[in-house]
N, CA, C and O atoms as a printed pandas DataFrame, in Angstrom:
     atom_number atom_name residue_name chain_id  residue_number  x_coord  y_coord  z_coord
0              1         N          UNK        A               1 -177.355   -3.388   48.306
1              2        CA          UNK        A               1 -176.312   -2.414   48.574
2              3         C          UNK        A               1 -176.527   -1.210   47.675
3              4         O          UNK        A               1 -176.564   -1.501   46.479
4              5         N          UNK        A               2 -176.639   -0.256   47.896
5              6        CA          UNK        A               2 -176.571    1.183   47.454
6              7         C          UNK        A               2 -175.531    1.520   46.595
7              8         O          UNK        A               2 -174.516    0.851   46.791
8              9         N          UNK        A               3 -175.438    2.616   45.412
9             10        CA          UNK        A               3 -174.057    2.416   44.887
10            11         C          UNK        A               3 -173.722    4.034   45.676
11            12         O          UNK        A               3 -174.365    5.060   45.456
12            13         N          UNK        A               4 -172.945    3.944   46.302
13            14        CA          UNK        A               4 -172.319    5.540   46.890
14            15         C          UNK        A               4 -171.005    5.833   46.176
15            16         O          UNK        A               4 -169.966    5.367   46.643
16            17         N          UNK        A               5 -170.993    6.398   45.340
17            18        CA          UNK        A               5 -170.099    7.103   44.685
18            19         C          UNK        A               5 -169.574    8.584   45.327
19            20         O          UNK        A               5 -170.520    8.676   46.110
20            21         N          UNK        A               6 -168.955    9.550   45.536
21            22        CA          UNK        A               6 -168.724   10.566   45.956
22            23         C          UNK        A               6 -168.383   11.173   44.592
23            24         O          UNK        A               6 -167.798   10.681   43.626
24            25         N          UNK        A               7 -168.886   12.312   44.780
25            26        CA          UNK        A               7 -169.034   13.019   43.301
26            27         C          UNK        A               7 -168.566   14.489   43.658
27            28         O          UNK        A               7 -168.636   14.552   44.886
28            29         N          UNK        A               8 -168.172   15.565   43.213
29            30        CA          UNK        A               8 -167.429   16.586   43.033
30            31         C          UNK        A               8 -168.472   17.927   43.920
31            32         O          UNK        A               8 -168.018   18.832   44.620
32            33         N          UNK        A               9 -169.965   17.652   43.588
33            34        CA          UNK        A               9 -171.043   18.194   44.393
34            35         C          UNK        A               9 -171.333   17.409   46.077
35            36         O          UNK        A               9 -172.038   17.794   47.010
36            37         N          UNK        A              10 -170.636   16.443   45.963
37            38        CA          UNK        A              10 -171.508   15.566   47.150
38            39         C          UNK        A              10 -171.905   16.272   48.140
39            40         O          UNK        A              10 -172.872   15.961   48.835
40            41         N          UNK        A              11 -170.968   17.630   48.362
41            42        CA          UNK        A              11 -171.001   18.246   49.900
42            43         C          UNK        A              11 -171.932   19.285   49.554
43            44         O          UNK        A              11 -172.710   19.712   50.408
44            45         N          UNK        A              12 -171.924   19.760   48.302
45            46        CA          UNK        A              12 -173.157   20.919   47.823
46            47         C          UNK        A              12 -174.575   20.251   48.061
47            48         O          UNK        A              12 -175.453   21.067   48.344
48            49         N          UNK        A              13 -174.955   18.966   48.004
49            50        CA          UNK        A              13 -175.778   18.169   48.127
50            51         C          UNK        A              13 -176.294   18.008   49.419
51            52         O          UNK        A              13 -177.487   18.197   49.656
52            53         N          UNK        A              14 -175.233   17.569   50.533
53            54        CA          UNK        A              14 -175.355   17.226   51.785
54            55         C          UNK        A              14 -175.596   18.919   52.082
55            56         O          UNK        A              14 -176.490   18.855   52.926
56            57         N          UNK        A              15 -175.408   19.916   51.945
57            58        CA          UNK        A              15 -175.783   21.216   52.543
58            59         C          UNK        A              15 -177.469   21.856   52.086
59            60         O          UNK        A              15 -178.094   22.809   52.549
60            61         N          UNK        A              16 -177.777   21.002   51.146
61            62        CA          UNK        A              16 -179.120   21.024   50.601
62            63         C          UNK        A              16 -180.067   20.685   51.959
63            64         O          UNK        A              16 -180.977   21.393   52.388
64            65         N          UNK        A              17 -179.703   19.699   52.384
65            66        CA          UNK        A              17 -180.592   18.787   53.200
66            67         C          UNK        A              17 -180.964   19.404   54.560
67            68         O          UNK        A              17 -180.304   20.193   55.236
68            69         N          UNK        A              18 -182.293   18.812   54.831
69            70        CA          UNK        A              18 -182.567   19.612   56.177
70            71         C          UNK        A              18 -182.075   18.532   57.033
71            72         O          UNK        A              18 -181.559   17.529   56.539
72            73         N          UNK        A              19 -182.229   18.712   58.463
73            74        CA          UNK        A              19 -181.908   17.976   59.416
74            75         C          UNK        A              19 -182.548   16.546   59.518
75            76         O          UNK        A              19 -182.000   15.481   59.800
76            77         N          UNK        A              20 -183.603   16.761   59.270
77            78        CA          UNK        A              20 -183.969   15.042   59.267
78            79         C          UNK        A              20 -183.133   14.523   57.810
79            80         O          UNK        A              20 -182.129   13.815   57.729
80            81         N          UNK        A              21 -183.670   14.942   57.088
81            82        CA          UNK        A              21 -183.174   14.432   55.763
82            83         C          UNK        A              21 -182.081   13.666   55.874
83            84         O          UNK        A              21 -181.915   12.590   55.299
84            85         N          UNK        A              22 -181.183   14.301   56.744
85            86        CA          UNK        A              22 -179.419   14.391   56.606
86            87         C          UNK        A              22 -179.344   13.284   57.806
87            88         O          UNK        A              22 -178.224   12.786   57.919
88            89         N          UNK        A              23 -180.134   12.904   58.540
89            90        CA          UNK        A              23 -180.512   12.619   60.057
90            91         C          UNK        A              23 -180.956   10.954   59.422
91            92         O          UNK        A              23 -180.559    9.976   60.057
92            93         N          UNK        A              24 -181.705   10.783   58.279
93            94        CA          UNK        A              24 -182.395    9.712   58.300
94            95         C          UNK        A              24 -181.246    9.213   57.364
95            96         O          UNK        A              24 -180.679    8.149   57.611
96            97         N          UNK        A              25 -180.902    9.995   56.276
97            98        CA          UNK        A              25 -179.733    9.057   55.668
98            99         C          UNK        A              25 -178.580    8.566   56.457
99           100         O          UNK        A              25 -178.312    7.366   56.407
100          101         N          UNK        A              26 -177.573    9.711   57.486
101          102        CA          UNK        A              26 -176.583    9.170   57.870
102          103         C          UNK        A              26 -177.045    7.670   59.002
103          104         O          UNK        A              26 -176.231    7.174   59.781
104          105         N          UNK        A              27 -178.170    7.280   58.874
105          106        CA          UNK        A              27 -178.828    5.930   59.788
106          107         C          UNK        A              27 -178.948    4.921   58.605
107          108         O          UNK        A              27 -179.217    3.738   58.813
108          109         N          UNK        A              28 -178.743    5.421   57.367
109          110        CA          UNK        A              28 -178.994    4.237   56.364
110          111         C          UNK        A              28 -177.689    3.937   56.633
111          112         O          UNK        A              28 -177.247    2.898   57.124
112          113         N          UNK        A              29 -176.983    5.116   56.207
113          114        CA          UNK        A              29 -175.190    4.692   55.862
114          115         C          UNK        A              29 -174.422    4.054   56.881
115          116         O          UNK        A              29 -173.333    3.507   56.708
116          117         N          UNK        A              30 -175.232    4.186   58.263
117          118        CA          UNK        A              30 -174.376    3.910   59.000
118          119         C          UNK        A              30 -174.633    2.233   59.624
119          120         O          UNK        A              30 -174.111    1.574   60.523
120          121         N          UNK        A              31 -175.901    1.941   58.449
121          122        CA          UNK        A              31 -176.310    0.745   58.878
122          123         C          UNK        A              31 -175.692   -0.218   57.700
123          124         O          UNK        A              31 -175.303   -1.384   57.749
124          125         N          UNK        A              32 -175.744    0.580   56.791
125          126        CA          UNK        A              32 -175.131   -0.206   55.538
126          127         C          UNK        A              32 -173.636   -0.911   55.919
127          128         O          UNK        A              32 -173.118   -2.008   55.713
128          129         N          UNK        A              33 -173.178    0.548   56.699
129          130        CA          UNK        A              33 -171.527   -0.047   56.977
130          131         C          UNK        A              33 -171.681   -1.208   58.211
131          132         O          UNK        A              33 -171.395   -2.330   57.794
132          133         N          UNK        A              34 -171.922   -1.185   59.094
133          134        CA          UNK        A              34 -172.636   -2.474   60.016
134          135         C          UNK        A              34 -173.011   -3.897   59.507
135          136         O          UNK        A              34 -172.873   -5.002   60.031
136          137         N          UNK        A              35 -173.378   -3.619   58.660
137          138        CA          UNK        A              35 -173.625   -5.284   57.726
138          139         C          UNK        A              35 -172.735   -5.398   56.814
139          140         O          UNK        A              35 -172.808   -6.400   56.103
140          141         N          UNK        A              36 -171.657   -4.428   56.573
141          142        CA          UNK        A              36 -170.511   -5.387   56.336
142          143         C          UNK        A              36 -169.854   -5.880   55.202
143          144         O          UNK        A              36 -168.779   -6.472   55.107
144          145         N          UNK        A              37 -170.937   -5.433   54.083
145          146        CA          UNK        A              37 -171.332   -6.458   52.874
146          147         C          UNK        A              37 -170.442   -5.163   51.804
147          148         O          UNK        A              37 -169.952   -5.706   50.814
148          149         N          UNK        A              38 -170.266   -4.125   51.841
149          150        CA          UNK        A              38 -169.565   -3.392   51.380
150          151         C          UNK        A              38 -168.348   -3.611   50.778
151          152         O          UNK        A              38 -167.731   -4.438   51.449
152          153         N          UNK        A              39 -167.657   -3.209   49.720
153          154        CA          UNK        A              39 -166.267   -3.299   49.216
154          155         C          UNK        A              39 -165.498   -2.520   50.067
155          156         O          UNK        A              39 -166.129   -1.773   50.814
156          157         N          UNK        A              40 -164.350   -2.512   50.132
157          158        CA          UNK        A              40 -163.280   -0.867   50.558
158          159         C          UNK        A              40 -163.666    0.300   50.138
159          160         O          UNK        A              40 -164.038    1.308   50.739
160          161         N          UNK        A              41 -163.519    0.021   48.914
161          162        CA          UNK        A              41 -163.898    1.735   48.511
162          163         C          UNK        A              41 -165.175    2.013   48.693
163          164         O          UNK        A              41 -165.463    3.122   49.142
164          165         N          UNK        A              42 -166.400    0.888   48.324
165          166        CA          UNK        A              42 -167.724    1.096   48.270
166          167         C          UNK        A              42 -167.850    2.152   50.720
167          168         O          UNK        A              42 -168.257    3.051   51.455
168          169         N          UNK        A              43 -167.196    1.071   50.576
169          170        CA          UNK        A              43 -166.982    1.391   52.866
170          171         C          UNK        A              43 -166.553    3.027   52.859
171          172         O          UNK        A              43 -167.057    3.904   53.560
172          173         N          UNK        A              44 -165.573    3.166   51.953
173          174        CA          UNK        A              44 -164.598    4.442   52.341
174          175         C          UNK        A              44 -165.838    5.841   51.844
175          176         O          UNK        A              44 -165.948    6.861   52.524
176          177         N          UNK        A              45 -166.698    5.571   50.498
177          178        CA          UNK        A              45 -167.320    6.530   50.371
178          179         C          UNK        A              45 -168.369    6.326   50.951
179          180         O          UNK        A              45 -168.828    7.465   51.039
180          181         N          UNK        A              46 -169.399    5.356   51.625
181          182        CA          UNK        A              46 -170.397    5.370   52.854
182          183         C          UNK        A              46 -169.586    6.491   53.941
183          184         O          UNK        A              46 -170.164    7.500   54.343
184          185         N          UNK        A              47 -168.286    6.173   54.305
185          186        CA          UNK        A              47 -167.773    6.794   55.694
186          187         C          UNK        A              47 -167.405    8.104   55.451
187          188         O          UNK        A              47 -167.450    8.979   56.316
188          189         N          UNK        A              48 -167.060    8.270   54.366
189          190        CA          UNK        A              48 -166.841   10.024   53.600
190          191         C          UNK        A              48 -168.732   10.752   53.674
191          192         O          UNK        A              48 -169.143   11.799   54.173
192          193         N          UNK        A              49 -169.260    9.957   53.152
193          194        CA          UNK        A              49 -170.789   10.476   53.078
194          195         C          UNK        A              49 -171.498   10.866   54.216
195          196         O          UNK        A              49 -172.069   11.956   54.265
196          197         N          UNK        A              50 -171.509    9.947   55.266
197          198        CA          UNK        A              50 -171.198    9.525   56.529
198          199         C          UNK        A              50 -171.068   11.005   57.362
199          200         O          UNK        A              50 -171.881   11.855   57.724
200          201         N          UNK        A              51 -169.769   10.858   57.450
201          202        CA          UNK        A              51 -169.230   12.260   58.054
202          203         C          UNK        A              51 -169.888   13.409   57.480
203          204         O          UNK        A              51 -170.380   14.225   58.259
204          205         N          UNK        A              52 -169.984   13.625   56.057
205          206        CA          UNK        A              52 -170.537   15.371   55.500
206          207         C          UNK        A              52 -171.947   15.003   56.312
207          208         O          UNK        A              52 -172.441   15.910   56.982
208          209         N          UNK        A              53 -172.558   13.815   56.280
209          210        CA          UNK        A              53 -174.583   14.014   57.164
210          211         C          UNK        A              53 -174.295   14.570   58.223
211          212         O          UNK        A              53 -175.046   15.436   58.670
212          213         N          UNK        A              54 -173.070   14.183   58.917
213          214        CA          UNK        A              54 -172.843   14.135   60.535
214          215         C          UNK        A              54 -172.675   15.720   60.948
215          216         O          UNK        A              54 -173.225   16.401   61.812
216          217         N          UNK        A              55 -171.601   16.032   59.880
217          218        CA          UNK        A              55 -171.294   17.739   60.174
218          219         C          UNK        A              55 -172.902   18.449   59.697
219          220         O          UNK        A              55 -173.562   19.118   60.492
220          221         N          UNK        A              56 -173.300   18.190   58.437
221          222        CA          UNK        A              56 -174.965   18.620   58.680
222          223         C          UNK        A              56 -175.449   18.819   59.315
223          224         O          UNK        A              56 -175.946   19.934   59.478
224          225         N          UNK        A              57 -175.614   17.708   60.160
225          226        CA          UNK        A              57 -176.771   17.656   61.203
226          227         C          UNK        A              57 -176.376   17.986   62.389
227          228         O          UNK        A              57 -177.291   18.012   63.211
228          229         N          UNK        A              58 -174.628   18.429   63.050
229          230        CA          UNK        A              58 -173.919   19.281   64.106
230          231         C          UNK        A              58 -174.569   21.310   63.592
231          232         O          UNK        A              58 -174.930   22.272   64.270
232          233         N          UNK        A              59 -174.447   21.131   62.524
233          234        CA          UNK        A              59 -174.237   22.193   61.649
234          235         C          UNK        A              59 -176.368   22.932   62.246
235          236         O          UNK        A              59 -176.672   23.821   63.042
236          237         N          UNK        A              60 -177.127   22.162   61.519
237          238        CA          UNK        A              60 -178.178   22.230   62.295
238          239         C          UNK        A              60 -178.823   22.644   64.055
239          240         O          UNK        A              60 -179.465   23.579   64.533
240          241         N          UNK        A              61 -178.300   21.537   64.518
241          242        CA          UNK        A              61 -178.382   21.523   65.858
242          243         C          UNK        A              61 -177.700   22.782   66.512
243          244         O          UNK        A              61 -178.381   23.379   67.347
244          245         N          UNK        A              62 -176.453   23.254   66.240
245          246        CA          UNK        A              62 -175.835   24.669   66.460
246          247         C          UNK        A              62 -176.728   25.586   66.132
247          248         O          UNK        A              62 -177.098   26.505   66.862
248          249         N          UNK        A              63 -177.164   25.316   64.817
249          250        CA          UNK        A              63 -178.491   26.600   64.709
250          251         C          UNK        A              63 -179.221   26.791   65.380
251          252         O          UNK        A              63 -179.531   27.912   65.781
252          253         N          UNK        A              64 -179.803   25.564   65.763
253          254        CA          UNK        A              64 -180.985   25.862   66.742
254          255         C          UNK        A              64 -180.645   25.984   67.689
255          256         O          UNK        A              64 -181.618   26.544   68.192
256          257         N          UNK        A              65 -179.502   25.840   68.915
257          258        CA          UNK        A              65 -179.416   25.889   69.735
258          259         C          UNK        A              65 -178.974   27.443   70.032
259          260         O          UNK        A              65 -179.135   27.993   71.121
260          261         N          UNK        A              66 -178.427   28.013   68.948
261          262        CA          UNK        A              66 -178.060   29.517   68.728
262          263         C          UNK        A              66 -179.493   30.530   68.929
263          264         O          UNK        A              66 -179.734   31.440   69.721
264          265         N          UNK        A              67 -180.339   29.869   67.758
265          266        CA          UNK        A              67 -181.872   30.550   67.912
266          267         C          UNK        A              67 -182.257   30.556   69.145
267          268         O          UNK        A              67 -182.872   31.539   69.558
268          269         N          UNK        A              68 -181.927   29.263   70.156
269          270        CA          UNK        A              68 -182.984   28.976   71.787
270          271         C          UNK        A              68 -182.160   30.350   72.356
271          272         O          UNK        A              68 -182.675   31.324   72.905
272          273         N          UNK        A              69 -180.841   30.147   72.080
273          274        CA          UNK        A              69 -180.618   30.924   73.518
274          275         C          UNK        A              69 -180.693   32.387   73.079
275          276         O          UNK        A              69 -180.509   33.198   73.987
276          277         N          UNK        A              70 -180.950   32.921   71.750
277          278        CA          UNK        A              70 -181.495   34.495   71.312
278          279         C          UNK        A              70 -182.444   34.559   71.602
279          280         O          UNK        A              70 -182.884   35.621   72.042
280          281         N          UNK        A              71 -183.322   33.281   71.475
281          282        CA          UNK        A              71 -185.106   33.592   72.279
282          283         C          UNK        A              71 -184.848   33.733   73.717
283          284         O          UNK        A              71 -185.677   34.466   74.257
284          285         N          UNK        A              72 -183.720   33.131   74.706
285          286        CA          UNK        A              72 -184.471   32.845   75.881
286          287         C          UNK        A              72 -183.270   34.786   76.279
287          288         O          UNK        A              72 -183.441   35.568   77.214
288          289         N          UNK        A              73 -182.919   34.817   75.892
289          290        CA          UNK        A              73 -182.279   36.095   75.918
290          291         C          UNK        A              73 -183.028   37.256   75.780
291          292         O          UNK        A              73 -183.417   37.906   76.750
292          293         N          UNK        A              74 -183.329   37.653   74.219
293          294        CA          UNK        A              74 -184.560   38.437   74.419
294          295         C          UNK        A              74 -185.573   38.334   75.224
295          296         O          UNK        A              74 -186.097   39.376   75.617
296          297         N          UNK        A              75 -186.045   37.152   75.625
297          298        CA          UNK        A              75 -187.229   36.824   76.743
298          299         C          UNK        A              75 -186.823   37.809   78.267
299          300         O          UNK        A              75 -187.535   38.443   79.045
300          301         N          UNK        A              76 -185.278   37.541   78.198
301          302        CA          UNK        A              76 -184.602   37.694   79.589
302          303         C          UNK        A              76 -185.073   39.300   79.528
303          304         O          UNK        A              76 -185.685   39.960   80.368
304          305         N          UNK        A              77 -184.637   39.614   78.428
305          306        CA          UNK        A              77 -184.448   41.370   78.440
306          307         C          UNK        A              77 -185.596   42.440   78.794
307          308         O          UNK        A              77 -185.527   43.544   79.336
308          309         N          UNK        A              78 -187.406   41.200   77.941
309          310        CA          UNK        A              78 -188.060   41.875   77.720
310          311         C          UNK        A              78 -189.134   41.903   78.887
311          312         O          UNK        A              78 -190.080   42.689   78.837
């Protein structure tokens, strides 16, 4: 078991991360919570951690999907 603490940076941390990064952890955390073996609180900060990967990696995917459609736009124009 992992020790997940939530710390005062956690979200300065999770905004560090690129998309996989953020992509491969929220699959640890979300496997950690699946087996079960977790305390409450140890559960509550996996599911707090959890969520900041999740908005990450929404946070990501918006980017890029922002970039496709400025490329396929300019494409349109040019």
């Amino acid at each position: 078991m992992t020790d997940v603490t939530p710390t005062a940076d956690a979200a300065t941390d999770v905004d560090a991360l690129s998309y996989e990064q953020a992509r491969d952890e929220l699959v640890r955390v979300v496997t950690e919570l699946e087996q079960g073996g977790a305390t409450l609180e140890q559960s509550i900060a996996l599911w707090e951690r959890g969520e900041a990967l999740a908005r990450r990696c929404e946070q990501w995917l918006i980017g890029a999907k922002e970039r496709l459609d400025a490329a396929r736009s300019a494409a349109g124009q040019g």
